[in-house]
C-alpha positions as CSV (number, residue, x, y, z in Angstrom):
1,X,0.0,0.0,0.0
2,X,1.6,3.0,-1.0
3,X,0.8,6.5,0.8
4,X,1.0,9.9,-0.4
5,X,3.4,12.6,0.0
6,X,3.4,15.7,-1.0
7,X,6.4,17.0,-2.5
8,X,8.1,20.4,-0.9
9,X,10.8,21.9,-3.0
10,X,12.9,24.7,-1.7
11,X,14.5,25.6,-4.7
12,X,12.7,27.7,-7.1
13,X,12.1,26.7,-10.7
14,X,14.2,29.6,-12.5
15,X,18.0,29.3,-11.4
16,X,19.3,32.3,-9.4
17,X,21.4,34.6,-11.6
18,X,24.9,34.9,-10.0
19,X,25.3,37.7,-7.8
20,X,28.0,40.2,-8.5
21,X,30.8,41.1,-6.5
22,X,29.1,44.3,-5.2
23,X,26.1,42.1,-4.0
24,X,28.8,39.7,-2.1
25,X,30.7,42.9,-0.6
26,X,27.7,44.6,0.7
27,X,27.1,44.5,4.6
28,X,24.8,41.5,5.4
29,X,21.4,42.8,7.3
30,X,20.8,41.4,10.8
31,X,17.6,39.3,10.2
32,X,17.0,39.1,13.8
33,X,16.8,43.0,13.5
34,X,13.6,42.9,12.0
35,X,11.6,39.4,12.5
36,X,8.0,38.4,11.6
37,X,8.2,41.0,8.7
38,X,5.4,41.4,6.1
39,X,5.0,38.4,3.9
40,X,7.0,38.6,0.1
41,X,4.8,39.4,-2.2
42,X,2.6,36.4,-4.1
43,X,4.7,34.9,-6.5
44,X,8.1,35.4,-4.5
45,X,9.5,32.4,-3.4
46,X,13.2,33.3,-3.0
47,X,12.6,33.2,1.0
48,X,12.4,29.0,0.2
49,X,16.3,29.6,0.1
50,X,17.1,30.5,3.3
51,X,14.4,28.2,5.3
52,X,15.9,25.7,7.6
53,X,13.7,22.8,6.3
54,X,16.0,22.8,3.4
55,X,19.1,21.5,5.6
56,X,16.9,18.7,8.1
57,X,14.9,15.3,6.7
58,X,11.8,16.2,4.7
59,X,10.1,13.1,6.5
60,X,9.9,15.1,9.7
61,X,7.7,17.9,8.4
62,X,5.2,15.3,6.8
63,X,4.4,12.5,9.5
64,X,2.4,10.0,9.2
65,X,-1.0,10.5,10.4
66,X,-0.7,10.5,14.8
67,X,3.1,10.8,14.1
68,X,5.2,13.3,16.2
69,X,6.0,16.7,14.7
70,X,8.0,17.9,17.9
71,X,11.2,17.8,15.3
72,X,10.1,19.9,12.6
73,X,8.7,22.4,15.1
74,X,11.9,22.6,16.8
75,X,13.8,23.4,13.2
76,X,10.9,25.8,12.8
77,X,11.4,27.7,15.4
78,X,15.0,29.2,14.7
79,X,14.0,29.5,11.2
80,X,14.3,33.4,10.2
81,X,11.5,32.7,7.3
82,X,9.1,31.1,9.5
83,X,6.3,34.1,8.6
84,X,6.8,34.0,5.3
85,X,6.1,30.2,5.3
86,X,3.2,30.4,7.4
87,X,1.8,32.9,4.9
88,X,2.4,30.7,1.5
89,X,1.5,27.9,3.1
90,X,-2.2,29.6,4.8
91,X,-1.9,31.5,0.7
92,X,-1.8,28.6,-1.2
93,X,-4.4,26.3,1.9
94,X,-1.7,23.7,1.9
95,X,-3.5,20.6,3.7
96,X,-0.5,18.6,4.8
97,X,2.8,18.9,7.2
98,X,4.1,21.9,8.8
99,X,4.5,25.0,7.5
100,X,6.0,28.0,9.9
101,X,6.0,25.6,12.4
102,X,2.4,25.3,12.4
103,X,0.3,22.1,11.7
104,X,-2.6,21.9,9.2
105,X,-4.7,21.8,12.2
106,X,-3.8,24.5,13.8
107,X,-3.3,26.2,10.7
108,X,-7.2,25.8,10.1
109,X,-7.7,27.5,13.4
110,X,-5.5,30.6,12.0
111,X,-7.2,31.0,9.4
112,X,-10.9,30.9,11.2
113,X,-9.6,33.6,14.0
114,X,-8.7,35.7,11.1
115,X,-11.7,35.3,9.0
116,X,-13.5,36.0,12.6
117,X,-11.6,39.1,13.2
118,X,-12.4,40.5,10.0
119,X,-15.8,40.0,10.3
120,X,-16.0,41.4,13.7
């Protein structure tokens, strides 16, 4: 019997031009400065590149139904592109795993307190 899973790619489609040598000499910018900034704009997927997920077993952010997601929630947490996950992944309704260190369950509940605080 062979289950489904969903496949989560952190690369985008288009290659990455090479950056120049002024983009490599520039100053770096603290992320912790500014966390939980506004999401990227629909469509931009470059923050996929920097998300922790990327460096840990995909198997851990997909567990089998009752399974543990303690692990990927742990990686989430010191991920500096946790928001931006959250918000492609409550975007784009994504059903299954964790995304922004959130379950689907508990990203359903996200999404009804905002729909309830809108209509408030």
């Amino acid at each position: 019997m062979s289950s489904y899973r969903p496949f989560l790619s952190l690369v985008p489609d288009a290659p990455a031009a090479e950056p120049t040598w002024s983009e490599w000499s520039e100053p770096a910018t603290d992320s912790w400065s500014q966390p939980w900034t506004a999401a990227p704009a629909e469509g931009d997927e470059s923050w996929r590149l920097s998300a922790l997920c990327g460096e840990t077993d995909p198997e851990a952010f997909f567990p089998e139904k009752g399974g543990s997601t303690r692990d990927a929630k742990r990686v989430c947490t010191g991920c500096d592109v946790r928001a931006e996950c959250l918000e492609f992944a409550l975007r784009n309704d994504e059903r299954f795993g964790i995304w922004g260190g959130l379950s689907e369950r508990e990203r359903r509940r996200l999404r009804m307190q905002r729909r309830d605080a809108i209509t408030a």
